[in-house]
Residue, then its C-alpha position, 0 to 999 in steps of 0.5 A: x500500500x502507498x503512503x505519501x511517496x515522493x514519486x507520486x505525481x503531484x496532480x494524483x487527488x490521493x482523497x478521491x478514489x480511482x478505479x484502476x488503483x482499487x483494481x490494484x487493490x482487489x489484486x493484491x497490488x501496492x499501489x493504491x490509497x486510503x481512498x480507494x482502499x476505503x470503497x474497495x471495501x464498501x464494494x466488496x462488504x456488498x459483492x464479495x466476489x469482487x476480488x475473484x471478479x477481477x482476478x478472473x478478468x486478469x486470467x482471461x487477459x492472460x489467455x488472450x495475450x498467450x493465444x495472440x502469441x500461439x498466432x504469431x502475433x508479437x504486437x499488443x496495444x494495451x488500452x487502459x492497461x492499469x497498473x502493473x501487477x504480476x503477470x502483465x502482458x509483457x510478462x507472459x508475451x516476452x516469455x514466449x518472444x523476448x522481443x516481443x512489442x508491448x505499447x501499454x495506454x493509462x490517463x491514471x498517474x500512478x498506473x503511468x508512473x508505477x509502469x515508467x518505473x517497472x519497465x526502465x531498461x525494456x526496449x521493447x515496452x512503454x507507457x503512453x499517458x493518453x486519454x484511449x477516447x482521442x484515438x488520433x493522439x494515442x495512435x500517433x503518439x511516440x510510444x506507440x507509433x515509435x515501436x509498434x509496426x501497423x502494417x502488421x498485425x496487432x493485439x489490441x486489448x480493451x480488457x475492463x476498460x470500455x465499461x468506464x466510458x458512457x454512451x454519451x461518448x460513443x464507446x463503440x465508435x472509439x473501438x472501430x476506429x481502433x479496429x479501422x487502424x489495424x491490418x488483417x491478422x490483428x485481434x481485439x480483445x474486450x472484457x466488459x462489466x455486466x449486471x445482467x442476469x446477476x444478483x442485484x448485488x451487482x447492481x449496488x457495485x456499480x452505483x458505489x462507483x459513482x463516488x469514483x472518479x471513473x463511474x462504471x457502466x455496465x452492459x449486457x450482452x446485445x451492447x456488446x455485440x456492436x462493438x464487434x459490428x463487421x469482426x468476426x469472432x473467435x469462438x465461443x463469442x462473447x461469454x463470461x470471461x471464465x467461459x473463453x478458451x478456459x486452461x486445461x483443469x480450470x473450472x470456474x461455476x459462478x460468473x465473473x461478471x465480464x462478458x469477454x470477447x475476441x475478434x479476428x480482422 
C-alpha cells in the first residue's frame, strides 16, 4: 500500500478514489490509497466476489495475450492497461518472444508512473499517458507509433476498460476506429462489466462507483455485440470471461461478471 511517496505525481487527488488503483487493490497490488482502499471495501462488504471478479478478468487477459502469441502475433496495444501487477502482458508475451512489442495506454498517474518505473531498461515496452477516447493522439503518439509496426498485425486489448466510458461518448465508435487502424491478422480483445442476469448485488457495485472518479457502466450482452459490428469472432463469442478458451483443469461455476470477447480482422 502507498503512503505519501515522493514519486507520486503531484496532480494524483490521493482523497478521491480511482478505479484502476482499487483494481490494484482487489489484486493484491501496492499501489493504491486510503481512498480507494476505503470503497474497495464498501464494494466488496456488498459483492464479495469482487476480488475473484477481477482476478478472473486478469486470467482471461492472460489467455488472450498467450493465444495472440500461439498466432504469431508479437504486437499488443494495451488500452487502459492499469497498473502493473504480476503477470502483465509483457510478462507472459516476452516469455514466449523476448522481443516481443508491448505499447501499454493509462490517463491514471500512478498506473503511468508505477509502469515508467517497472519497465526502465525494456526496449521493447512503454507507457503512453493518453486519454484511449482521442484515438488520433494515442495512435500517433511516440510510444506507440515509435515501436509498434501497423502494417502488421496487432493485439489490441480493451480488457475492463470500455465499461468506464458512457454512451454519451460513443464507446463503440472509439473501438472501430481502433479496429479501422489495424491490418488483417490483428485481434481485439474486450472484457466488459455486466449486471445482467446477476444478483442485484451487482447492481449496488456499480452505483458505489459513482463516488469514483471513473463511474462504471455496465452492459449486457446485445451492447456488446456492436462493438464487434463487421469482426468476426473467435469462438465461443462473447461469454463470461471464465467461459473463453478456459486452461486445461480450470473450472470456474459462478460468473465473473465480464462478458469477454475476441475478434479476428
Amino acid at each position: 500500500m502507498v503512503n505519501s511517496q515522493s514519486w507520486i505525481p503531484h496532480e494524483v487527488d490521493v482523497e478521491r478514489p480511482n478505479p484502476a488503483r482499487m483494481y490494484d487493490y482487489y489484486l493484491g497490488g501496492a499501489h493504491n490509497f486510503a481512498a480507494d482502499r476505503e470503497l474497495a471495501e464498501q464494494a466488496l462488504a456488498v459483492r464479495p466476489a469482487l476480488a475473484r471478479s477481477a482476478r478472473l478478468n486478469r486470467r482471461f487477459l492472460n489467455r488472450v495475450v498467450r493465444y495472440s502469441s500461439e498466432l504469431g502475433i508479437n504486437q499488443f496495444l494495451d488500452l487502459g492497461s492499469g497498473i502493473p501487477t504480476a503477470g502483465n502482458v509483457h510478462h507472459i508475451a516476452q516469455q514466449r518472444d523476448p522481443t516481443a512489442r508491448i505499447a501499454y495506454v493509462d490517463n491514471e498517474s500512478v498506473a503511468v508512473a508505477h509502469s515508467t518505473e517497472l519497465l526502465a531498461g525494456n526496449d521493447y515496452a512503454t507507457i503512453t499517458k493518453a486519454d484511449l477516447k482521442d484515438v488520433e493522439t494515442v495512435l500517433s503518439a511516440p510510444g506507440i507509433a515509435g515501436l509498434l509496426d501497423f502494417d502488421q498485425p496487432i493485439a489490441l486489448l480493451t480488457v475492463a476498460v470500455m465499461h468506464f466510458i458512457p454512451d454519451s461518448e460513443a464507446p463503440w465508435e472509439i473501438f472501430q476506429r481502433y479496429h479501422s487502424a489495424l491490418m488483417p491478422g490483428s485481434l481485439l480483445a474486450l472484457s466488459h462489466c455486466t449486471v445482467e442476469g446477476l444478483a442485484p448485488e451487482w447492481t449496488k457495485v456499480a452505483e458505489l462507483y459513482k463516488s469514483s472518479t471513473t463511474p462504471v457502466y455496465p452492459r449486457d450482452k446485445a451492447e456488446l455485440e456492436r462493438f464487434f459490428t463487421g469482426l468476426q469472432l473467435v469462438k465461443p463469442g462473447i461469454v463470461d470471461a471464465i467461459d473463453w478458451h478456459p486452461d486445461e483443469g480450470e473450472q470456474e461455476t459462478e460468473r465473473s461478471g465480464f462478458y469477454a470477447a475476441v475478434a479476428r480482422v
